[in-house]
C-alpha positions as CSV (number, residue, x, y, z in Angstrom):
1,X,17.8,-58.0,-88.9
2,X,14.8,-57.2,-86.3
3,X,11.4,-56.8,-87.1
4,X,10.2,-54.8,-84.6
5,X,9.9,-51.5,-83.6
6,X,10.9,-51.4,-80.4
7,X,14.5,-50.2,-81.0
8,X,12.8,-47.3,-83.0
9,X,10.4,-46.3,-80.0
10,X,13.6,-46.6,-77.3
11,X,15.5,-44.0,-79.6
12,X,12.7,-41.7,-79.6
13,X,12.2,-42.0,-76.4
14,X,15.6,-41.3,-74.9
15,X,16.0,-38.5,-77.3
16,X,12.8,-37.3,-75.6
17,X,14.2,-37.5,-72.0
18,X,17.5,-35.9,-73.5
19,X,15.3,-33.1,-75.5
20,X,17.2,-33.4,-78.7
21,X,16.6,-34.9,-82.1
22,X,16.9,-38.6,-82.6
23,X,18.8,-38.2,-85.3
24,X,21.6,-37.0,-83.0
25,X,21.3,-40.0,-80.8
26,X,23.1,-43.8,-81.8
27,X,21.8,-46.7,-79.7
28,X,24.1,-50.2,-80.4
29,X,21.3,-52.8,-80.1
30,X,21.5,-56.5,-78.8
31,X,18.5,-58.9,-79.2
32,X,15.5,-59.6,-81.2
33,X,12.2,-58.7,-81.4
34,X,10.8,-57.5,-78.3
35,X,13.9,-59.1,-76.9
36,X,16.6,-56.1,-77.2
37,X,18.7,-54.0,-75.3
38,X,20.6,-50.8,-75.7
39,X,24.1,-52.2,-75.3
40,X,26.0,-48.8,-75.5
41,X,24.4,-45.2,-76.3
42,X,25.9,-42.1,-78.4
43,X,25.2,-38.7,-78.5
44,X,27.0,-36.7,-81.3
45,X,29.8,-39.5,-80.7
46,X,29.7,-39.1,-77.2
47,X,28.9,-42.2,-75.0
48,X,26.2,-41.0,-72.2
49,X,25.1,-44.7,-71.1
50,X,25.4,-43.7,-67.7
51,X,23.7,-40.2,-67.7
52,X,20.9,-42.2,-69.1
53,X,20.6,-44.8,-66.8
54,X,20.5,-41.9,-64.2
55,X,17.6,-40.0,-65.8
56,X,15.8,-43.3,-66.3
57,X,16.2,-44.3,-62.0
58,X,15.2,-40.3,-61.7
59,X,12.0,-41.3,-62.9
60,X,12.4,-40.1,-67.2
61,X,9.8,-42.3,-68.6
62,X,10.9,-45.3,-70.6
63,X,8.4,-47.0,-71.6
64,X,5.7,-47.7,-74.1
65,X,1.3,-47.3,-74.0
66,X,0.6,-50.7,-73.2
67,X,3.0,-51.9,-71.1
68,X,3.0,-50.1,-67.4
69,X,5.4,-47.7,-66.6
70,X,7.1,-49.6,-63.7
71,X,10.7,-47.8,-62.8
72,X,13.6,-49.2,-63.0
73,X,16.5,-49.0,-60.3
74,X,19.0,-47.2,-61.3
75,X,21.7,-49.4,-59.7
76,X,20.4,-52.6,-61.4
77,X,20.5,-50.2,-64.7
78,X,24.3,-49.9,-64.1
79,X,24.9,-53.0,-63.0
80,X,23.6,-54.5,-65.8
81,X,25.1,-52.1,-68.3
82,X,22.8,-52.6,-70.7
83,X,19.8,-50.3,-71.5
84,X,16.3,-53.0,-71.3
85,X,13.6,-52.6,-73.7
86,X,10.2,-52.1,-71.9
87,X,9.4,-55.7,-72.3
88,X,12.0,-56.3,-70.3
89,X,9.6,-55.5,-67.1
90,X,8.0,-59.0,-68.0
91,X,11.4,-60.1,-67.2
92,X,13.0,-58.4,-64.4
93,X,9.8,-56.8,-62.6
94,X,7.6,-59.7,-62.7
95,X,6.3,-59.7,-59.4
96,X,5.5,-55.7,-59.9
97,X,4.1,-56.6,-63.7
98,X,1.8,-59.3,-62.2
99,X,0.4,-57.1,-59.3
100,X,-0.3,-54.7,-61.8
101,X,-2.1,-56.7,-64.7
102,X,-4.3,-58.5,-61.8
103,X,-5.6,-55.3,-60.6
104,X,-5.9,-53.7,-64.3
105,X,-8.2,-57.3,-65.1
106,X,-10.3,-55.8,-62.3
107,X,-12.5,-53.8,-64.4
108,X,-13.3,-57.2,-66.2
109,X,-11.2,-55.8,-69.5
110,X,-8.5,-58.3,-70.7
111,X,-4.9,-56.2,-71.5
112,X,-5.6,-56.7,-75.1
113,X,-9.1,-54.5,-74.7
114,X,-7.6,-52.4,-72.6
């Protein structure tokens, strides 16, 4: 059992990019915590990992407020067959995070006051 929201929030958010209820949508999780990914994705029984790896490296947002919305390639999405949490970006886009959070600690605010 997780304790974290994060699978909630990745739910809602492709059944944003899909434009239909969440309720419609099934995402098998893997992980913990902020540590999860989609492993396969359902719509009405249907499985749409790829379509959703495509809207995602089309530039749908997949993200969350305070974590940057870096994009992710869509080839890497496939390869790796698995749908990241935003977290993730720690992870795989670190030298893209790090560029980001050093010029975002430019205005002398921390992430957390940010």
């Amino acid at each position: 059992m997780g304790l974290c929201n994060v699978p909630i929030g990745m739910t809602k958010n492709v059944a944003k990019m899909l434009n239909v209820p969440s309720e419609r949508l099934f995402i098998e999780f893997a992980g913990l915590n902020h540590l999860v990914w989609g492993k396969r994705i359902w719509l009405d029984g249907e499985r749409i990992d790829d379509k959703v790896f495509d809207l995602i490296a089309d530039g749908e947002s997949m993200t969350m407020k305070n974590i940057p919305d870096l994009k992710w390639d869509g080839t890497f999405l496939k390869t790796l067959g698995m749908l990241p949490c935003p977290y993730h970006r720690y992870y795989y886009l670190t030298k893209d995070m790090l560029e980001d959070e050093i010029e975002a600690s430019k205005d002398g605010k921390t992430r957390a006051e940010a």
